[in-house]
C-alpha positions as CSV (number, residue, x, y, z in Angstrom):
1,X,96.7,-3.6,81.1
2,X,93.6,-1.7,81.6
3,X,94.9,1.8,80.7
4,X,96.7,0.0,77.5
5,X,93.4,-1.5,76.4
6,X,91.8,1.8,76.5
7,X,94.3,3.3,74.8
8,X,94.4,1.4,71.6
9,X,90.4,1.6,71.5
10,X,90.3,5.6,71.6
11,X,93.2,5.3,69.3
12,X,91.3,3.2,66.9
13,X,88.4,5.6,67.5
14,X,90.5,8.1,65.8
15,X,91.3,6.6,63.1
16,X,87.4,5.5,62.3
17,X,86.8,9.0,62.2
18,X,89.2,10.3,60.4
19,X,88.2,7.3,57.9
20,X,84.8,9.1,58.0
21,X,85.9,13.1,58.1
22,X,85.8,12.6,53.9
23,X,81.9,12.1,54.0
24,X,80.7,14.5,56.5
25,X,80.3,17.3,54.2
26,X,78.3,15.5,51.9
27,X,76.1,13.9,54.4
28,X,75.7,17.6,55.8
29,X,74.2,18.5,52.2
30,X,71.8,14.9,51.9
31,X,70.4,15.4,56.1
32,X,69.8,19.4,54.8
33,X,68.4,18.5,51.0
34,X,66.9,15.5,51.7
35,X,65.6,15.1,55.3
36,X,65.9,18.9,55.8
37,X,67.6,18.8,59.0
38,X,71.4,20.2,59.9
39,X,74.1,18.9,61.6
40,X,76.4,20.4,64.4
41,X,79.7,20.1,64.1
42,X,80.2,16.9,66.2
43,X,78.6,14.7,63.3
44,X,75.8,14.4,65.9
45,X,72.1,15.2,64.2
46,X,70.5,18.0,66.4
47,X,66.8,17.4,65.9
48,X,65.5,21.0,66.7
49,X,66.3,22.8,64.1
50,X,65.5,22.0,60.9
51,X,66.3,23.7,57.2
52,X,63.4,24.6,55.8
53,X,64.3,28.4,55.1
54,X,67.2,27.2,52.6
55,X,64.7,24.5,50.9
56,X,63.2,25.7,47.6
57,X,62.4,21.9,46.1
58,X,61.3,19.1,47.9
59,X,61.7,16.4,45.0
60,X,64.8,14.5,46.7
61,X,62.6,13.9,49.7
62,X,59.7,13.3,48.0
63,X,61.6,10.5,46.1
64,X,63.3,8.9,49.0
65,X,60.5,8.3,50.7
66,X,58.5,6.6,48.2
67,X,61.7,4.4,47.2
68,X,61.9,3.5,50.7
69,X,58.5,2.4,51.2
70,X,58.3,0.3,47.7
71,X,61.4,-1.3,48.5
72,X,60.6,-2.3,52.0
73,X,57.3,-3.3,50.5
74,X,59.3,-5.4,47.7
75,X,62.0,-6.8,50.5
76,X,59.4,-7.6,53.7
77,X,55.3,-7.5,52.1
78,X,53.7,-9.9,54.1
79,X,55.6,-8.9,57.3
80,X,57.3,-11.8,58.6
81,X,55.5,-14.1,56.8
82,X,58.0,-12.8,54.1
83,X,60.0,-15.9,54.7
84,X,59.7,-19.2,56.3
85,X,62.5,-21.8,57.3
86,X,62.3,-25.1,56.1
87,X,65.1,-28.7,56.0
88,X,68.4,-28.4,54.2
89,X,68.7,-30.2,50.9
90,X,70.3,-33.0,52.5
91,X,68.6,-33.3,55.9
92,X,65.7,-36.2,55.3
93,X,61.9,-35.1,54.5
94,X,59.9,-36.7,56.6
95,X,56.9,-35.6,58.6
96,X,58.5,-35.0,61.9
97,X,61.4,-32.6,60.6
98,X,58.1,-30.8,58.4
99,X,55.9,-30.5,61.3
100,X,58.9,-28.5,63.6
101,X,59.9,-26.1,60.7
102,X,56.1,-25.2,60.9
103,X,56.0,-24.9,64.8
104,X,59.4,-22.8,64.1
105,X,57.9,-21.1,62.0
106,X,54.5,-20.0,64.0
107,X,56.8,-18.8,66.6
108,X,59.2,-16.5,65.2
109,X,55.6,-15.0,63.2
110,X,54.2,-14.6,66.3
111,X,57.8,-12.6,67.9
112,X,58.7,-11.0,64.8
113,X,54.9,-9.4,63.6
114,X,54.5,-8.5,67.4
115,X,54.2,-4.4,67.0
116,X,56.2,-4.5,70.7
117,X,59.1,-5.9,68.6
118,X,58.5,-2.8,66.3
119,X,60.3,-4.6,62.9
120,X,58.4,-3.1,60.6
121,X,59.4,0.7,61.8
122,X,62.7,0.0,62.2
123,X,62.9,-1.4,58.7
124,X,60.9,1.8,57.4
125,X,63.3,4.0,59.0
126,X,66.2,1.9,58.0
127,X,65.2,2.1,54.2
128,X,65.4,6.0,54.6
129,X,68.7,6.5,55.4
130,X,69.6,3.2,52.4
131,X,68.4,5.8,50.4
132,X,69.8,9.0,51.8
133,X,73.6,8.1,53.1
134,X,74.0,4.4,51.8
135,X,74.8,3.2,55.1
136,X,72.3,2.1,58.2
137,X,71.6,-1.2,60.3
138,X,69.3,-2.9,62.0
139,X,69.8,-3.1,65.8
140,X,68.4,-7.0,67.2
141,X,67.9,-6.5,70.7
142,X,67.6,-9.5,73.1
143,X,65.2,-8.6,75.7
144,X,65.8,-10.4,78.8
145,X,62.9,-9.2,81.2
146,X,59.9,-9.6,78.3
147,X,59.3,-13.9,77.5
148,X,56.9,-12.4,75.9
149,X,58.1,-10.6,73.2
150,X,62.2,-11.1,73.6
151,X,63.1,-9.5,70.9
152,X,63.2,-5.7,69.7
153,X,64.2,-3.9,66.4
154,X,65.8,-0.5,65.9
155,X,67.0,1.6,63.1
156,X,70.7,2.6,63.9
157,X,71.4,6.0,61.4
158,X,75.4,5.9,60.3
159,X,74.8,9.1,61.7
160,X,77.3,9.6,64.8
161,X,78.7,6.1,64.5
162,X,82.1,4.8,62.9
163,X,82.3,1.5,61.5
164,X,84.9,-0.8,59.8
165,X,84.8,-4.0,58.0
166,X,85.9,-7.4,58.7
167,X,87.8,-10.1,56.7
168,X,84.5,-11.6,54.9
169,X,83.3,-7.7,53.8
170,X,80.8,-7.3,56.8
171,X,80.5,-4.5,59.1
172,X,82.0,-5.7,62.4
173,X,83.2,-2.8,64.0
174,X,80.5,-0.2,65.3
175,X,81.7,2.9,67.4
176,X,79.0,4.9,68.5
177,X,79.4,8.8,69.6
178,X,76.3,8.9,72.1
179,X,75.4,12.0,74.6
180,X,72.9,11.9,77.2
181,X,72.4,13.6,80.1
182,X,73.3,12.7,83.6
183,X,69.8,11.6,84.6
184,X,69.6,9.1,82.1
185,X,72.7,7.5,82.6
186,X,72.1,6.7,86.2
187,X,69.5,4.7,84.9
188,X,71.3,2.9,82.1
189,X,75.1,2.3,84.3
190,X,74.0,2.7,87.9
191,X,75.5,5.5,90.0
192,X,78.2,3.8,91.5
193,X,79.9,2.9,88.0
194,X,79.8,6.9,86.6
195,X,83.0,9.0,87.2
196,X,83.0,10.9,90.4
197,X,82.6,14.4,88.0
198,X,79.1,12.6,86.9
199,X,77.8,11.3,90.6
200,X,78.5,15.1,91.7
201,X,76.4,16.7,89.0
202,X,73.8,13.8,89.6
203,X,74.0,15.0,93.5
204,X,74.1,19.1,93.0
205,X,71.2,18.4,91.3
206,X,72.3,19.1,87.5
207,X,70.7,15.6,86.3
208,X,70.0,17.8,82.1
209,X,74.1,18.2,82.4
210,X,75.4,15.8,79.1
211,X,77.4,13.0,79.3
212,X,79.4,11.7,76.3
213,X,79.4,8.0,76.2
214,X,81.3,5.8,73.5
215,X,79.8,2.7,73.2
216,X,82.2,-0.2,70.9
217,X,80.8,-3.4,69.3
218,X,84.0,-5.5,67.8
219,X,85.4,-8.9,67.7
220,X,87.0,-9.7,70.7
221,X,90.3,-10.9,69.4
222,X,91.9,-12.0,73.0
223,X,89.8,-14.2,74.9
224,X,89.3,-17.7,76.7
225,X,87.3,-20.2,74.7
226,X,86.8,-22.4,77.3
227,X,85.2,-20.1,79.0
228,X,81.5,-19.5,79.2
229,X,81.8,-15.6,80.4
230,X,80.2,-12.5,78.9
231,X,83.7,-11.1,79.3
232,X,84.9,-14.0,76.8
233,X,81.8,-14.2,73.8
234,X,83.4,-13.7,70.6
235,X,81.5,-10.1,70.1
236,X,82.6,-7.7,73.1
237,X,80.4,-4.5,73.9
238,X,82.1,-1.9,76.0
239,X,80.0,1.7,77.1
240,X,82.9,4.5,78.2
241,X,82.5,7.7,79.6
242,X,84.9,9.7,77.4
243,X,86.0,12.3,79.5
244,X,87.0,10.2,82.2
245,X,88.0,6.9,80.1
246,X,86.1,5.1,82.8
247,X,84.4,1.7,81.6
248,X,80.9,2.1,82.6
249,X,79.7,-1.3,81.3
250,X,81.3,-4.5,79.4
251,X,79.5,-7.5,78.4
252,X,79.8,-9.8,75.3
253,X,77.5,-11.1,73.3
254,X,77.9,-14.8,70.8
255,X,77.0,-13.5,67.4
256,X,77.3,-9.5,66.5
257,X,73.8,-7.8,67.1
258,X,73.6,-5.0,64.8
259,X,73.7,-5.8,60.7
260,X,74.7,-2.9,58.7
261,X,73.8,-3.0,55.0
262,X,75.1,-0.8,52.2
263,X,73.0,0.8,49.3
264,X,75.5,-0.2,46.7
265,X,79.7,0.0,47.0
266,X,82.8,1.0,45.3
267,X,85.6,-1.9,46.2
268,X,88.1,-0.9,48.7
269,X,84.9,1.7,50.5
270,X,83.4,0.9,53.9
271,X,80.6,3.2,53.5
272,X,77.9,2.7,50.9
273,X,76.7,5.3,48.3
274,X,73.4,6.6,47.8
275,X,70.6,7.4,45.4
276,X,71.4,11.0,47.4
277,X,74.7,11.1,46.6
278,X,74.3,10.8,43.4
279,X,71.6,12.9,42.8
280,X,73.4,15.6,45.1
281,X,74.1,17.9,41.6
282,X,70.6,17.6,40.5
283,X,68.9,18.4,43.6
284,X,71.4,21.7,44.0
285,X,70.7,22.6,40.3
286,X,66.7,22.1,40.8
287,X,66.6,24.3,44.4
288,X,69.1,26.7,42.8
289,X,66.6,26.9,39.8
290,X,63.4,26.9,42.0
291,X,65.3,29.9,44.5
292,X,65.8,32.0,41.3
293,X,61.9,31.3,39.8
294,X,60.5,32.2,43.1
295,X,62.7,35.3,43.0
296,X,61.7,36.3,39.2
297,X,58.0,35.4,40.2
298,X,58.4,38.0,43.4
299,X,59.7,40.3,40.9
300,X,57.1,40.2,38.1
301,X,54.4,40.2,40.9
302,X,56.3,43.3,42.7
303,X,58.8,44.8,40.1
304,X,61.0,47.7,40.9
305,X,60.5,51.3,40.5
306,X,61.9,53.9,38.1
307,X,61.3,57.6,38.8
308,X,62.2,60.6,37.9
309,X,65.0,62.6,40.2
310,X,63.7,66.3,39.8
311,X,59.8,65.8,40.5
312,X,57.9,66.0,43.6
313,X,56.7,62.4,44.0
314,X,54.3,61.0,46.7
315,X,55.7,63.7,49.0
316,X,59.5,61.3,49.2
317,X,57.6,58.3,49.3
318,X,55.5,55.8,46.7
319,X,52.4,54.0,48.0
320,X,52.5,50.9,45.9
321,X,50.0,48.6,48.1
322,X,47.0,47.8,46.1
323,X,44.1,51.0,45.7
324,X,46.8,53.3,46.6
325,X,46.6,56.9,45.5
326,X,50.4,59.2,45.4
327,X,50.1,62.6,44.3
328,X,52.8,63.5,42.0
329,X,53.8,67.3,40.9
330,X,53.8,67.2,37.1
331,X,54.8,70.6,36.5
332,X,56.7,71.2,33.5
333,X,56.3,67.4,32.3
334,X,53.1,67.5,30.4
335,X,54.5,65.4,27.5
336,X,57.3,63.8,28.9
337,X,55.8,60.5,29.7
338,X,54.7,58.2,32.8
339,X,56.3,59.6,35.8
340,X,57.0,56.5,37.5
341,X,57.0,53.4,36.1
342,X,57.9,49.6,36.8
343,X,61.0,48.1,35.3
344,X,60.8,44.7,33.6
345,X,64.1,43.0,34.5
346,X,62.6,39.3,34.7
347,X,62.5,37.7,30.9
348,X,59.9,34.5,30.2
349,X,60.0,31.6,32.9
350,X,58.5,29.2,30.8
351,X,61.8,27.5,29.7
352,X,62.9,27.3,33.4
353,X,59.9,25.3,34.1
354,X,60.5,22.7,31.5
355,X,64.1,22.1,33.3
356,X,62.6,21.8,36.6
357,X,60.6,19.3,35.4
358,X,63.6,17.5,33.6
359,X,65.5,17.9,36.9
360,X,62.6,16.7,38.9
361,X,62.7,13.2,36.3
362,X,66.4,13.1,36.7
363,X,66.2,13.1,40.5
364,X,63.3,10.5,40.5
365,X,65.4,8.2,38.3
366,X,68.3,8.7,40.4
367,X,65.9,7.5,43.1
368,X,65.1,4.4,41.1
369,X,61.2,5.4,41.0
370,X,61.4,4.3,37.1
371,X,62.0,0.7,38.0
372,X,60.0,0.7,41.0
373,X,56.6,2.3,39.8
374,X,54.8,1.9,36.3
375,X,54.4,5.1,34.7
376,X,52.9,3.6,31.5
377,X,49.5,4.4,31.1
378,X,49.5,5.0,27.4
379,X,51.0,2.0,25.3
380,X,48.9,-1.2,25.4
381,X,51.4,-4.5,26.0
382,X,50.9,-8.0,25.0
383,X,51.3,-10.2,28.7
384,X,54.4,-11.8,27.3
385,X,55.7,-8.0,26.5
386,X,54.3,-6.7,30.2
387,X,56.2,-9.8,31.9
388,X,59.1,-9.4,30.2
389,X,59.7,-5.7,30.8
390,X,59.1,-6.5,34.4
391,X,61.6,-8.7,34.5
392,X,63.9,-5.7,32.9
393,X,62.6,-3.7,35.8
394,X,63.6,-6.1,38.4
395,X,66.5,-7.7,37.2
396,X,68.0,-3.9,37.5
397,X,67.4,-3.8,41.3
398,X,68.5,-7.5,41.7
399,X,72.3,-6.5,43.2
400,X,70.4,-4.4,46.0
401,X,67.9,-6.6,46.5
402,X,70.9,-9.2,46.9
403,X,72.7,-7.1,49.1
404,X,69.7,-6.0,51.5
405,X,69.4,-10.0,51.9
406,X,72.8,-10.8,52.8
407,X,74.0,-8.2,54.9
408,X,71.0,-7.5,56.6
409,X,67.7,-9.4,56.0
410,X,69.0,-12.8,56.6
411,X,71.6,-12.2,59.7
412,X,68.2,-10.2,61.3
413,X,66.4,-13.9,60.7
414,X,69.0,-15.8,62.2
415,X,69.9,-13.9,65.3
416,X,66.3,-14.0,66.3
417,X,66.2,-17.5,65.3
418,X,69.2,-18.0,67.6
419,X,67.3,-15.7,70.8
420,X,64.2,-18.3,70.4
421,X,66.2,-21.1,70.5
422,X,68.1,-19.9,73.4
423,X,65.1,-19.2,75.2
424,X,63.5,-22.6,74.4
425,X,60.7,-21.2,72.0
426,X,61.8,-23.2,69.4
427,X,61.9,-27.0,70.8
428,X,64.2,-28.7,73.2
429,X,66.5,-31.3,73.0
430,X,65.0,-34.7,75.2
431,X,66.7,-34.9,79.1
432,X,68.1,-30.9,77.8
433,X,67.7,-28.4,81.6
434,X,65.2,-26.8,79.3
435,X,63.0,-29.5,79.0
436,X,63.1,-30.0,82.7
437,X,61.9,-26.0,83.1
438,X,59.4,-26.6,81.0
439,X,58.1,-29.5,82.9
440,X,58.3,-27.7,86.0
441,X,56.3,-25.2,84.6
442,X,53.2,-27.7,83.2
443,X,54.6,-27.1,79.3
444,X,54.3,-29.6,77.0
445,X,58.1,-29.5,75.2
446,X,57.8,-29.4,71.4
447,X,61.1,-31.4,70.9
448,X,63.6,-31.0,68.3
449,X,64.1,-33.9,65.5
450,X,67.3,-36.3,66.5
451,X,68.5,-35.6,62.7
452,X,68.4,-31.6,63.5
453,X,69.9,-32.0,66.9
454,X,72.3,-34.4,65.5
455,X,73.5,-31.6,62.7
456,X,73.4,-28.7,65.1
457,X,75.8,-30.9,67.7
458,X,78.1,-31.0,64.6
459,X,78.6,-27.1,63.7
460,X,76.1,-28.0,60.3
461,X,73.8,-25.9,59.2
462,X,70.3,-27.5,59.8
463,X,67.9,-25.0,58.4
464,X,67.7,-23.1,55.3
465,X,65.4,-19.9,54.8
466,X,63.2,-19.0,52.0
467,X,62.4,-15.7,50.9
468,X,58.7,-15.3,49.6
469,X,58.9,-11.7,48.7
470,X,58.6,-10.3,45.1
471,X,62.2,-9.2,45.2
472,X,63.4,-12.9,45.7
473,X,61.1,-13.7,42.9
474,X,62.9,-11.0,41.0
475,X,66.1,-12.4,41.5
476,X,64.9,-15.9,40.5
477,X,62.5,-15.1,37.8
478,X,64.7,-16.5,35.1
479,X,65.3,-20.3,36.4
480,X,61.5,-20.2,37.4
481,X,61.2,-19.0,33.6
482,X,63.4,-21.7,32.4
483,X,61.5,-24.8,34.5
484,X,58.6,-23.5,33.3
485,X,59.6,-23.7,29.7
486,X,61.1,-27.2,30.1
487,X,58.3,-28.6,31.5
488,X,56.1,-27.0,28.9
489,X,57.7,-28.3,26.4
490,X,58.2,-31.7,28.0
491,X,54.6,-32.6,27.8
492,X,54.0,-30.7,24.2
493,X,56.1,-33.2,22.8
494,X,55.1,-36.4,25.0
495,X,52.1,-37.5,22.6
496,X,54.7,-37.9,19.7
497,X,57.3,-39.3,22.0
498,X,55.8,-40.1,25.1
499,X,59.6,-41.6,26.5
500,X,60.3,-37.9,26.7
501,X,58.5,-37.4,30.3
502,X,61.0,-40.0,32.0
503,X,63.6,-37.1,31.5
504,X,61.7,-35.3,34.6
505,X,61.5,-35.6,38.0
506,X,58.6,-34.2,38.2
507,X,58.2,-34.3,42.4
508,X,61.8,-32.3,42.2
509,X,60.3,-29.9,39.9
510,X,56.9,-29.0,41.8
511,X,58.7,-28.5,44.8
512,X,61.3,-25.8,42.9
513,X,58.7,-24.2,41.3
514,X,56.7,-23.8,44.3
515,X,60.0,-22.6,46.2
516,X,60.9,-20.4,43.4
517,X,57.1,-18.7,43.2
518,X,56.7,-17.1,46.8
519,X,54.5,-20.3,47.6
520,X,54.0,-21.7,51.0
521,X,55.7,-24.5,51.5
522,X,53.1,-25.5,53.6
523,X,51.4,-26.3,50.7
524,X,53.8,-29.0,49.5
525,X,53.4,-32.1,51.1
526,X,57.0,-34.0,52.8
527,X,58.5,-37.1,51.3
528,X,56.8,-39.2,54.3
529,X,53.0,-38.3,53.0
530,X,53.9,-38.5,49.1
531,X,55.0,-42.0,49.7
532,X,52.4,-42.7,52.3
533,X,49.8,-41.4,49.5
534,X,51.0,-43.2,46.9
535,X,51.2,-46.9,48.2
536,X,47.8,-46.0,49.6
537,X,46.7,-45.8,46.0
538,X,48.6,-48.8,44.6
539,X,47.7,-51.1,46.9
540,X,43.8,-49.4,46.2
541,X,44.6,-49.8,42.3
542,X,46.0,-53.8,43.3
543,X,42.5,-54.4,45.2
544,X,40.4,-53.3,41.9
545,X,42.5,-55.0,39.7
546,X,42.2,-57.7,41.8
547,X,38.6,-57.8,41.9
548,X,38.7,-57.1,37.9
549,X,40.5,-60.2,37.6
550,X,37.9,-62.2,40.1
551,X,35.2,-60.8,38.2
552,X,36.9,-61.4,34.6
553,X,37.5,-65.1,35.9
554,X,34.2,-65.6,37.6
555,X,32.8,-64.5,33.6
556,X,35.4,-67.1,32.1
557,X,33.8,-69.6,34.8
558,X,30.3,-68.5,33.8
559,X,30.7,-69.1,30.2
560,X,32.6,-72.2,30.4
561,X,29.9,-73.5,32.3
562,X,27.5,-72.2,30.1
563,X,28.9,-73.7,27.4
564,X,29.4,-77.1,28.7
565,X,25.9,-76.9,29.9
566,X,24.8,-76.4,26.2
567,X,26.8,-79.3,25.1
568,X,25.2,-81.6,27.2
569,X,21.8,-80.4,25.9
570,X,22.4,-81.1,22.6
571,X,24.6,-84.3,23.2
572,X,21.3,-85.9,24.9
C-alpha cells in the first residue's frame, strides 16, 4: 500500500515537471537578464555564479525592482496595519463584538509587524519574482516552540518547485525539488529516519555529501474525518528522500500553508506571466544594442590598423600605447602618403542611442513604471484633471491588485488569524480548556462574543477584513466617487426641497465612506454608542424643552397675575 502510494506521487511528480519543461528556457533568460544569475540544469538556482559577463543593460532589473517595491508599498504601506478585521454585515454592532475586533486586531499587529515574523521581507522578495517569472508564494509557518512570535513568513521562488491547481483555480499542489547536505538533514529528520546510504555518509564523516529531498503539499483525498490525526488533516505534507523513496517525515496540516499568487494568467495556464516575459524581446534587443555600442565605442577609441606590406615598420611591431614612438623606413615613399594609418569602420552612434533609450521606455512600461510613478513634471492639471488621471492609472492595475488580494494577501491574513486563535491569542470561548490554561497561568481570558462563537460553531463566517491600502482604494475609487456625488448633491438640493435628505441613510453612508477611504474603523463609533449618544441627547433636548415650557408657563402665570393685579387697581 505503501510502495503504491509512493508510486503514484513520483509519478505525479513527473508529470508536474514535464507540465513545467515548456517554461524553463524562458525562466533561464528572465534569472540571467533580470536577476543576473544562471541556472543548472536541474531547474535548481545555483547562487555562486552569477552572469554579469553576458550583461550589457541593466534596465529589466532596474525596473523590477522598483515595480516591486511600489507595489508592495501600494498592496501592504502601513505594514499590518494595512488591514483590520471588523463584524460581518449581518453579525449585530454592538459594543462588545467592536471592542474584540480591536483586541483581534492589536494582536495580530503585534505578531504580524514583529521583524522575527520577517513579513515584510518575505513580501519584498515575493514581489520580485511577481515581476520576474509570474509565479511565487508566501510560506505561513506555524512556529510551535516561540508563543511569542508563532508565526513566520518566507518567500517561496517557483524556482525548483511544481505546482498544480485545484477545482476553485488556486494553487494546491506544491512539489518542491530540495538538496541539502547530510549534516543538515540529521537535524531536520533525525538520523534514525534517513536511508541507511545517508546514516553511513553521516558516520564516515561525509556530513557536505547532498541529499535530494522532495517535499509534497496536496489535498489529502483519502482520509478519516473522524479522526483528529496529523495523518488525517485535509492538507498532507510528506518529505522523501528520492533516491531511496524512503518517507523521512509526514504530518498534515488543516488549511494549506503556502499561497501562491500569479502576476496575471492566460485561461487553461497554471503558471502566471510576467512583466519579464513580456519584455523578454526588448531586453535582448536593448543588451544586443548596448554589446554592439560598447563594441563600436572600443573601436573608435582603439581602431584597427592599416599598413603598408613592403615597408620596414616598427621593426615587425606597432607601439600604439599613448606617447609611443615607432620608427618606420620611408625609403622610396616620400609622396606616397601616411604609412600607417587607422581605419574608420564604426559610422555615427547617435541614432543607436535614441533606440536605447526607446527600448529602455519600452521595457519600463512593460514593467508598469508608467502607471506606478508620475513622470509629469511639465503640464500643470486642474485637481479634478490630476484625480481623474489617477484613477486611469489605478484602475489599469486594479486586476493585479485584485489578484494579489485573493490568492495571496487575504489567505496569508486568515491562516495567521487561524494560528492566534488556535493558540488562544485571540479570546476564548467561556468553560473552553483554554480558558482553564489561561487561569492556571494568572491570565485574564479576553472572551469571545456568544454571537461570534455562536456563528463560528455553525461553519459561518464571523469576520470580514478590510483593506486600508491605496490599492484597495484604487479598486473602490468609483463607488467612493459615486457616494460622494450623491450625497453632494443630496444636500445642494435640500433648501429647495428639503424632503430630499430622507432618501439617505446617512449613518449607512458614513460608515461606507469611511470603509471605502482607508479610514480606521476605529474611528466610527458601533450601533450600541450611536444609540446610547443619541437618547442621551433627546432626553437632554426633553429636559430644556421642559424647562422652556416651565419657564414659558411661569411667564403666562406672571402676566396673568400681573394683569389681574392691574384690574383690581383700577376696579377700586
Amino acid at each position: 500500500m505503501a510502495s503504491s502510494r509512493i508510486n503514484n506521487i513520483f509519478q505525479r511528480f513527473k508529470v508536474l515537471k514535464n507540465n513545467k519543461r515548456s517554461l524553463i528556457s524562458l525562466f533561464k533568460l528572465i534569472s540571467e537578464y533580470v536577476y543576473n544569475r544562471k541556472y543548472d540544469g536541474q531547474d535548481i538556482p545555483n547562487a555562486g555564479i552569477f552572469a554579469d559577463e553576458d550583461i550589457y543593460d541593466n534596465t529589466a532589473q532596474r525596473a523590477n525592482g522598483i515595480m516591486a517595491n511600489v507595489m508592495v508599498n501600494n498592496i501592504w504601506p502601513n505594514g499590518p496595519r494595512t488591514f483590520s478585521l471588523g463584524r460581518t454585515w449581518d453579525t449585530p454592532d454592538t459594543e462588545e463584538v467592536k471592542t474584540y475586533f480591536s483586541y483581534v486586531n492589536q494582536q495580530m499587529y503585534s505578531v504580524m509587524d514583529n521583524t522575527k515574523a520577517g513579513l515584510q521581507t518575505a513580501l519584498d522578495e515575493y514581489m520580485l519574482d511577481q515581476g520576474a517569472f509570474a509565479t511565487s508564494g508566501i510560506y505561513v509557518k506555524e512556529k510551535e516552540d516561540d508563543r511569542a512570535v508563532p508565526v513566520r513568513y518566507e518567500a517561496w521562488s517557483i524556482k525548483g518547485r511544481y505546482i498544480d491547481e485545484g477545482p476553485d483555480g488556486n494553487i494546491d499542489t506544491i512539489f518542491s525539488e530540495i538538496s541539502m547536505s547530510v549534516r543538515n538533514a540529521v537535524k531536520v529528520y533525525g538520523y534514525e529516519n534517513l536511508s541507511a546510504r545517508v546514516r553511513k555518509d553521516f558516520d564516515n564523516g561525509d556530513i557536505e555529501n547532498k541529499v535530494k529531498i522532495l517535499h509534497v503539499i496536496e489535498p489529502r483525498l483519502e482520509r478519516d474525518k473522524s479522526k483528529k490525526g496529523v495523518k488525517d488533516m485535509p492538507i498532507a505534507s510528506i518529505h522523501i528522500e528520492v533516491d531511496t523513496r524512503k518517507i523521512l517525515k509526514e504530518s498534515g496540516m488543516e488549511e494549506m500553508p503556502v499561497f501562491i499568487g500569479r502576476f496575471s494568467k492566460v485561461p487553461g495556464e497554471i503558471y502566471g506571466r510576467s512583466p519579464a516575459m513580456v519584455a523578454m524581446a526588448d531586453i535582448l534587443e536593448i543588451n544586443a544594442v548596448r554589446e554592439a555600442i560598447s563594441i563600436a565605442t572600443e573601436k573608435q577609441l582603439d581602431p584597427p590598423m592599416a599598413v603598408y606590406d613592403d615597408g620596414a615598420l616598427g621593426a615587425g611591431a606597432i607601439d600604439t600605447s599613448a606617447g609611443a614612438i615607432n620608427v618606420f623606413s620611408v625609403t622610396g615613399r616620400l609622396n606616397a602618403g601616411k604609412p600607417i594609418e587607422p581605419l574608420y569602420t564604426v559610422g555615427e552612434l547617435q541614432s543607436s542611442y535614441t533606440h536605447i533609450d526607446t527600448l529602455k521606455e519600452t521595457i519600463n512600461n512593460h514593467f508598469y513604471l508608467d502607471r506606478l510613478l508620475d513622470f509629469n513634471n511639465e503640464t500643470r492639471m486642474t485637481l479634478g484633471e490630476a484625480q481623474l488621471r489617477n484613477a486611469l492609472r489605478g484602475q489599469s492595475l486594479g486586476a493585479f491588485y485584485a489578484r494579489q488580494e485573493n490568492e495571496v494577501i487575504t489567505p496569508m491574513i486568515e491562516r495567521t488569524f487561524n494560528i492566534l486563535l488556535k493558540l488562544g491569542r485571540l479570546g476564548v470561548i467561556q468553560g473552553s480548556k483554554e480558558e482553564v490554561e489561561q487561569l492556571k497561568r494568572g491570565m485574564q481570558p479576553v472572551y469571545i462574543p456568544e454571537e461570534l462563537v455562536q456563528r463560528m460553531m455553525n461553519g459561518e463566517d464571523f469576520y470580514e477584513i478590510t483593506y486600508l491600502s491605496p490599492a484597495k482604494r484604487t479598486m473602490q475609487s468609483e463607488e467612493l466617487r459615486g457616494i460622494i456625488e450623491t450625497a453632494n448633491f443630496a444636500v445642494q438640493v435640500a433648501p429647495a426641497s428639503p424632503e430630499i435628505i430622507d432618501n439617505i441613510d446617512f449613518d449607512k453612508l458614513i460608515a461606507r465612506v469611511a470603509k471605502l477611504s482607508g479610514a480606521p474603523m476605529e474611528l466610527i463609533k458601533d450601533s450600541d454608542t450611536v444609540k446610547k449618544i443619541r437618547e442621551a441627547r433627546a432626553k437632554q433636548q426633553e429636559e430644556i424643552a421642559k424647562m422652556e415650557q416651565a419657564r414659558q408657563q411661569s411667564e403666562i402665570g406672571r402676566n396673568v397675575a400681573q394683569m389681574n393685579a392691574m384690574q383690581k387697581q383700577e376696579a377700586a
